[in-house]
C-alpha positions in Angstrom: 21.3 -45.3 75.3 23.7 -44.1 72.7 24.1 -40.0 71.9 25.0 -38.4 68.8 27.1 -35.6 69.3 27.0 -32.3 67.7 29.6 -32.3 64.9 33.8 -30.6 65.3 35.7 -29.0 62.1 38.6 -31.4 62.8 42.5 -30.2 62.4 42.5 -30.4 58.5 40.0 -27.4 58.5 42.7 -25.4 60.2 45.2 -26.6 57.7 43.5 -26.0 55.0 43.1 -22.5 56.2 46.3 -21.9 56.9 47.3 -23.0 53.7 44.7 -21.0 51.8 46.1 -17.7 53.9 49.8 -18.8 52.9 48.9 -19.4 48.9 47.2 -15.9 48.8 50.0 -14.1 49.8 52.5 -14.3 47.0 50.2 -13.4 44.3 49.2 -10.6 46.0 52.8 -9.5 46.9 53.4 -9.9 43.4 51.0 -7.6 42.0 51.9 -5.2 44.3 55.5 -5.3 43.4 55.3 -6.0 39.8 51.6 -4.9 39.1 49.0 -6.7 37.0 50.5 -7.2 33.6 54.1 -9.0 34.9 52.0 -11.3 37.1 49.8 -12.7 34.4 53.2 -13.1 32.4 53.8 -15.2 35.3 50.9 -17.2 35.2 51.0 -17.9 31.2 54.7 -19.1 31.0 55.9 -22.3 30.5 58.1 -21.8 33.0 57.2 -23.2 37.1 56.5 -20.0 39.1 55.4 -19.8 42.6 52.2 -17.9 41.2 51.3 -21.5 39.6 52.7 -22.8 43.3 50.3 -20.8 44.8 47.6 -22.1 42.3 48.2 -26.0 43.2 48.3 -25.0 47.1 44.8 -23.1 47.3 43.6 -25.9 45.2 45.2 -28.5 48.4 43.6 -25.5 50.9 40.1 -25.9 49.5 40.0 -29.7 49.4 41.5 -29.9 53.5 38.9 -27.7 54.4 35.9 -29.5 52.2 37.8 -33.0 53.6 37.3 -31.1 57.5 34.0 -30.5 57.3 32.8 -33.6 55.9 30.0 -35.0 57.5 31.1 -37.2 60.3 29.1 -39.3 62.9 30.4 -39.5 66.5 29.1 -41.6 68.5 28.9 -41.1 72.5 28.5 -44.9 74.2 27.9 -43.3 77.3 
């Protein structure tokens, strides 16, 4: 008789978390440093920044950790 068994986060939900973590730092460093008005300088420019970085990775964060918990069968053939 074949089991289901109960369901793991796999490794991208630690990636994605990681990620998330690492892509929240710099714009808070960045207000701290430079305080609210610079930043958002930052963010409207036409220029690449590492705020709009920071943008793109939590973006990638979010959709590893929707993509690791994404419902997935295992199947014990025990």
């Amino acid at each position: 008789m074949k089991k289901i068994k109960p369901y793991k986060p796999s490794m991208l939900t630690a990636f994605g978390v990681i990620f998330l973590i690492s892509a929240i730092i710099i714009p808070i460093q960045n207000l701290l440093v430079w305080g609210p008005e610079l930043v958002s300088n930052f963010y409207t420019s036409p220029e690449i920044t590492a705020e709009k970085i920071s943008i793109g990775i939590i973006t990638l964060g979010l959709g590893l950790i929707l993509l690791g918990y994404k419902k997935q069968v295992y199947v014990d053939s025990s």
